[in-house]
C-alpha positions as CSV (number, residue, x, y, z in Angstrom):
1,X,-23.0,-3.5,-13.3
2,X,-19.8,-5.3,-11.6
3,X,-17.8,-5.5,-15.0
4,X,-17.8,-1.1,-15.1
5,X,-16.1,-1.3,-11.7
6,X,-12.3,-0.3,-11.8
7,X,-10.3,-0.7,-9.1
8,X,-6.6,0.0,-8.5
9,X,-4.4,-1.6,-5.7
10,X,-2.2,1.2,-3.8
11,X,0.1,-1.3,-1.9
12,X,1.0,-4.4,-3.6
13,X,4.1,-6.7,-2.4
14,X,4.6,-8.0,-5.8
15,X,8.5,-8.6,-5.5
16,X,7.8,-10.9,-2.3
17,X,9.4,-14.4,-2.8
18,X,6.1,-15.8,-2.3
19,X,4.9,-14.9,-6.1
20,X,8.3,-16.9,-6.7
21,X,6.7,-20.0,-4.9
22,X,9.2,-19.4,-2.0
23,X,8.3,-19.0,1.6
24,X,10.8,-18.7,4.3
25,X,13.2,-19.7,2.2
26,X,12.0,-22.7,0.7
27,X,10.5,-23.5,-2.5
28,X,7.2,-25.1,-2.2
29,X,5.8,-24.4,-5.7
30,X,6.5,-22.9,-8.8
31,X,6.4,-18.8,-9.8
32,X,3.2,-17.9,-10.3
33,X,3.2,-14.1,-10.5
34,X,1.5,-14.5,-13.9
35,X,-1.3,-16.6,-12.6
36,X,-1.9,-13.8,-9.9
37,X,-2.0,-10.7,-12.4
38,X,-4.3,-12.0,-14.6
39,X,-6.9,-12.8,-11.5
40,X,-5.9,-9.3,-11.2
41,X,-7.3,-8.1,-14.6
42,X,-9.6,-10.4,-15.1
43,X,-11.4,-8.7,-11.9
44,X,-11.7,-5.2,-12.6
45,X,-8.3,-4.2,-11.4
46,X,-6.9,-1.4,-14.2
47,X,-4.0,-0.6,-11.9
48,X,-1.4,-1.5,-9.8
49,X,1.1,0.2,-7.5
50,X,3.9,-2.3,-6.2
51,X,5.4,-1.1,-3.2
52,X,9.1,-0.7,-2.3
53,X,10.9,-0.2,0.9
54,X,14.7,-0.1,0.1
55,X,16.5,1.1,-2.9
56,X,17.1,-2.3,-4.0
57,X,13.3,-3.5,-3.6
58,X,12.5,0.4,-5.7
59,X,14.7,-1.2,-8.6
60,X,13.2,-4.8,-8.6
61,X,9.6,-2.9,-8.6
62,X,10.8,-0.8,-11.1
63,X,11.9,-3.7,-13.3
64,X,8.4,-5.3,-12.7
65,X,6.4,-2.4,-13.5
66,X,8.2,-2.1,-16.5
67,X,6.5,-5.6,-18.0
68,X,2.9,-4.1,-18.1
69,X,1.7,-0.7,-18.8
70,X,-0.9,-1.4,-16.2
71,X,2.0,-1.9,-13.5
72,X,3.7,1.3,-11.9
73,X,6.0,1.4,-8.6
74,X,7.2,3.6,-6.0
75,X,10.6,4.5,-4.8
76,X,11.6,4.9,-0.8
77,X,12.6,3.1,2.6
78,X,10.7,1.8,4.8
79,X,11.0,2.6,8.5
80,X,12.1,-0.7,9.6
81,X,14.8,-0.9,6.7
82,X,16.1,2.7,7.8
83,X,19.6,1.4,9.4
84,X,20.5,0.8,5.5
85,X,20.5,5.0,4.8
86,X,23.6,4.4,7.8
87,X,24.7,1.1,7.0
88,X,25.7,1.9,3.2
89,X,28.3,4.4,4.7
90,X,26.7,7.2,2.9
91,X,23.3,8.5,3.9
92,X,22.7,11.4,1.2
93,X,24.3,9.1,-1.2
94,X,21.6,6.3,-0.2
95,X,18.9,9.2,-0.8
96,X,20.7,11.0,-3.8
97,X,20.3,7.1,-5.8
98,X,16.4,7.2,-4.6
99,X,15.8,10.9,-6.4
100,X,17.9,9.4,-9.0
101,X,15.5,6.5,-9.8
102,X,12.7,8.2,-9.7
103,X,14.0,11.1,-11.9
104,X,15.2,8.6,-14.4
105,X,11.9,6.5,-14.4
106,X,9.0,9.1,-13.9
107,X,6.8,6.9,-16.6
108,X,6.3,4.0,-14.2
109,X,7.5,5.4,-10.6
110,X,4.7,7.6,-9.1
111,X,5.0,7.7,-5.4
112,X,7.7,8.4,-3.0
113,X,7.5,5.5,0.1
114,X,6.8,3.4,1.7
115,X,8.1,5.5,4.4
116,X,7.4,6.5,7.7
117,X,7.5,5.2,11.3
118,X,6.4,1.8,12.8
119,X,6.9,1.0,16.6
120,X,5.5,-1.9,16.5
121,X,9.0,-3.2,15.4
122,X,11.9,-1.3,16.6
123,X,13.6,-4.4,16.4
124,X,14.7,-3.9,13.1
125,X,15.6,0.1,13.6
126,X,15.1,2.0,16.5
127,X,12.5,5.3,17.1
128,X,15.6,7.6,16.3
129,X,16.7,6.5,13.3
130,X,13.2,6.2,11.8
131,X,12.5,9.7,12.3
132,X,15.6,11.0,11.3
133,X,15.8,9.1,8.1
134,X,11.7,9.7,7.4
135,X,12.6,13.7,8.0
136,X,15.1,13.7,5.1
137,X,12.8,11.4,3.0
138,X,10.6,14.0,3.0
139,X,12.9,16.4,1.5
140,X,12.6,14.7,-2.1
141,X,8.6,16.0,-2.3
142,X,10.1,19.5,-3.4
143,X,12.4,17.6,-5.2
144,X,10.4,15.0,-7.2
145,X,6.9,16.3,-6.7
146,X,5.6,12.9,-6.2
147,X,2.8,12.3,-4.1
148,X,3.3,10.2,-0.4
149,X,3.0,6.6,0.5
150,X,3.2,6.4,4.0
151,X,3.4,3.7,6.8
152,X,2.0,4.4,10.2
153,X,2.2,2.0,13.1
154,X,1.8,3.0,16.2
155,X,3.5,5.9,16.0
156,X,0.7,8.4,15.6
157,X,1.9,11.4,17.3
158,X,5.5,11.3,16.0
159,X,4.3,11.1,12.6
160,X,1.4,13.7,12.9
161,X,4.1,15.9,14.3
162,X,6.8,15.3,11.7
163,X,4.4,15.9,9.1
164,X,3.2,18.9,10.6
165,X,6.6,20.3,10.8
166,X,7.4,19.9,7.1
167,X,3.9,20.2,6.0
168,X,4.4,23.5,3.4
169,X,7.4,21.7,1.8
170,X,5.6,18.1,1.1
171,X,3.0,17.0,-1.8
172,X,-0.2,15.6,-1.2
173,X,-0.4,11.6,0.2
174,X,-2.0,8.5,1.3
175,X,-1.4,6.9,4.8
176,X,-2.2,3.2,3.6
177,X,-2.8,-0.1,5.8
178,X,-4.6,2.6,8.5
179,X,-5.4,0.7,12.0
180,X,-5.9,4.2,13.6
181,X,-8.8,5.5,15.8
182,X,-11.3,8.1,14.8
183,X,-9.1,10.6,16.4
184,X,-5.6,9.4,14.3
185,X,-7.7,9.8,11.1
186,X,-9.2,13.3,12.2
187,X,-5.0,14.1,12.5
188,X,-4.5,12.7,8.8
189,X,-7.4,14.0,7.0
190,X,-6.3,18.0,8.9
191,X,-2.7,17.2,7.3
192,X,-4.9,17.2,3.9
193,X,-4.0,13.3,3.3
194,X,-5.6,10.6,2.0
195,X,-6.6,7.1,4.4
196,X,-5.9,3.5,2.1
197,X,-7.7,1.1,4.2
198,X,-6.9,-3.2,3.3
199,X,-7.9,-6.0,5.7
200,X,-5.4,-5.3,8.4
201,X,-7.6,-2.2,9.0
202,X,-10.7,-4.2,9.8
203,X,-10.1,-6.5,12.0
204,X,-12.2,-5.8,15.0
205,X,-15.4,-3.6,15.8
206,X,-13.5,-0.5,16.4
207,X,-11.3,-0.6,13.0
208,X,-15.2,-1.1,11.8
209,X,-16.2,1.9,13.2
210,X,-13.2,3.8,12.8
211,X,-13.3,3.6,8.9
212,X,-16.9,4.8,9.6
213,X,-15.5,8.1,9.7
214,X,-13.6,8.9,6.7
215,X,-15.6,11.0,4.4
216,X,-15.9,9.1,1.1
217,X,-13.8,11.6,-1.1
218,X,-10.5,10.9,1.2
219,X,-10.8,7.3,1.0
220,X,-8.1,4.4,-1.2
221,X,-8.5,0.6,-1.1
222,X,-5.5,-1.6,-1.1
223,X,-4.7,-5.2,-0.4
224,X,-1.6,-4.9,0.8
225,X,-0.8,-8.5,-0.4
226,X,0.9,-11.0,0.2
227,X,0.0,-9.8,4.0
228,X,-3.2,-8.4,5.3
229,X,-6.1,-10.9,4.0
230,X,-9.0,-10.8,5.4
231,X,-9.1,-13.7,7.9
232,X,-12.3,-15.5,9.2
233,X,-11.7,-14.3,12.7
234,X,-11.9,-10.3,11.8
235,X,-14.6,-8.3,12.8
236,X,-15.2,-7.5,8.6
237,X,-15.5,-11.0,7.5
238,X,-19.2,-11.5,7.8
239,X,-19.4,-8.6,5.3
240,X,-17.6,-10.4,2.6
241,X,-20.0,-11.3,-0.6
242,X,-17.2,-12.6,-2.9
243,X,-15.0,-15.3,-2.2
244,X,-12.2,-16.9,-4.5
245,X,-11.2,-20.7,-4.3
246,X,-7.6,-21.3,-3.0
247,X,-5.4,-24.6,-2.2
248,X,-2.7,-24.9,0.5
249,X,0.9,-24.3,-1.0
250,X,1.7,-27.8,-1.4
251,X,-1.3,-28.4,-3.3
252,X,-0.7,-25.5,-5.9
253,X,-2.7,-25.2,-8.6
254,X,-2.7,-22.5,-11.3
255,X,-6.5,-21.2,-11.3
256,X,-6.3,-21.2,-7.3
257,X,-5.0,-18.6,-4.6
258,X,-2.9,-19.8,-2.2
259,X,-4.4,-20.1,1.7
260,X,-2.8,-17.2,3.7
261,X,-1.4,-15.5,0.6
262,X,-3.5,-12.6,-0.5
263,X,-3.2,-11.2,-3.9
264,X,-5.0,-7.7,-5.4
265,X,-7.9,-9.9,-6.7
266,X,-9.5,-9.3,-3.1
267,X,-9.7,-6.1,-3.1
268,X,-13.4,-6.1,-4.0
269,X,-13.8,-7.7,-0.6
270,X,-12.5,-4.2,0.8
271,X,-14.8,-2.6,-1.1
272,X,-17.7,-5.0,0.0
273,X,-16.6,-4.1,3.7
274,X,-16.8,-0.5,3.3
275,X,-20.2,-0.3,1.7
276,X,-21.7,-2.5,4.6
277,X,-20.3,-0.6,7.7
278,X,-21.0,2.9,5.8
279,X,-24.2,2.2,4.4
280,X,-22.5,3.3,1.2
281,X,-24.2,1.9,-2.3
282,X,-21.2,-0.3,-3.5
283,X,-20.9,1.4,-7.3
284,X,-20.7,4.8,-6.0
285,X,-18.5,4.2,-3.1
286,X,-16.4,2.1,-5.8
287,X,-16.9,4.9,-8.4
288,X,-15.3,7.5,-5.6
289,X,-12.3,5.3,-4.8
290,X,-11.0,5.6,-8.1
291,X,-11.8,8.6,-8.9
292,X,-9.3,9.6,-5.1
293,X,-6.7,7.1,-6.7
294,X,-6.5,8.9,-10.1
295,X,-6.5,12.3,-8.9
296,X,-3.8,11.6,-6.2
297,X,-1.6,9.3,-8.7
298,X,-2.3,9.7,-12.3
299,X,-3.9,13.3,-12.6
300,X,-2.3,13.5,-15.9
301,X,-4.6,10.7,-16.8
302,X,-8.0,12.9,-15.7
């Protein structure tokens, strides 16, 4: 039964340096991006949606998606890259060379985001500015009449209200890498979105149970990678069937993963999570995911 599985990864970091070989700066093996898509196909992964949070990360996912027919991208900022709408001196020009991508590229770019709020790092841009500059993202659903990718950290009731506030104007969504509580997905699913859940989502008991209460038919699977692995210490690792050889950096090798670099290959550990804590049999809870995926991404494909 496993090989009639298809999954497709959401939220992929494709463009990080790290598929280049290159972490923090320096080189400690060679590219590899190749070796990590075909682990990709070669376990039951038909899709692929590489994330972008700036314009120039939506043209280098662009460019990416563009060398497989299997590979598709999305177009936005992130909420911790939001001081570049002010930095490049022109906000609605910033936002006018988004729509423009997209509208240029609507074979391969299918989502608007990642956008959104995250106060967990106001570092980078403060709580201001990442409202503002998610309000007007918003504005190119009636535009593009793409769905959502959205990014939610710890910043619940700003974005349940900001949401709320534009909610006849904006397209359907997904509100991917959820940590939430039962509560903060009760406020997503009323706002008609979908939950992507990836191994930042499970690390402790709660997450466990929180997941627990997402009906089946609202639920997306992602990895997230090169973040969010599942790690031995997490609450959801001693639900993990199927695990995949890998080698420090240093020691690269072709046919291995690299320790603390995830890839879309484990996303069947996400779906081997989900079936445990449910109670879910793991082919129709599979089955369902894709069927969410399609119908929120590639309805035209249905």
């Amino acid at each position: 039964m496993t090989n009639l599985r298809k999954f497709i990864d959401i939220g992929a970091n494709l463009i990080d340096p790290m598929y280049q070989g290159i972490y923090h700066g320096s080189r400690k093996h060679q590219a590899d991006l190749q070796n990590v898509l075909e682990r990709s196909w070669s376990n039951n992964l038909s899709k692929i949606i590489i994330t972008a949070g700036s314009i120039e990360e939506s043209k280098k996912a662009l460019e990416l998606a563009k060398t497989d027919e299997r590979l598709f991208s999305t177009v936005g900022c992130h909420p911790t890259r939001c001081n570049e709408f002010e930095e490049s001196g022109d906000p609605e020009g910033y936002l006018k060379s988004l729509c423009d991508l997209a509208v240029e590229n609507r074979e391969k770019i299918i989502a608007i985001g990642e956008m959104g709020l995250d106060y967990d790092r106001l570092q980078f841009c403060s709580k201001d500015t990442q409202k503002k500059y998610f309000e007007m993202q918003l504005s190119m659903c009636s535009k593009l009449k793409l769905p959502m990718f959205l990014h939610c950290r710890n910043a619940g009731d700003d974005f349940v209200q900001i949401l709320r506030k534009y909610k006849n104007e904006l397209t359907a969504g997904v509100v991917h890498s959820f940590d939430g509580n039962p509560e903060d997905a009760n406020s997503i699913l009323q706002l008609g979105l979908y939950i992507g859940i990836n191994g930042c989502s499970l690390k402790t008991e709660d997450n466990l149970f929180s997941v627990t209460t997402i009906p089946s038919d609202r639920l997306m699977i992602e990895t997230d990678c090169p973040w969010c692995e599942i790690r031995p210490t997490h609450a959801a690792a001693k639900h993990v069937i199927t695990h995949f050889p890998s080698v420090k950096k240093e020691k690269w090798q072709p046919d291995r993963m690299v320790k603390g670099r995830n890839e879309p290959c484990t996303i069947v550990q996400i779906l081997e999570i989900l079936a445990r804590v449910r109670d879910e049999e793991e082919e129709y809870l599979c089955n369902q995911i894709y069927k969410n995926t399609m119908k929120l991404f590639f309805p035209h494909e249905l």
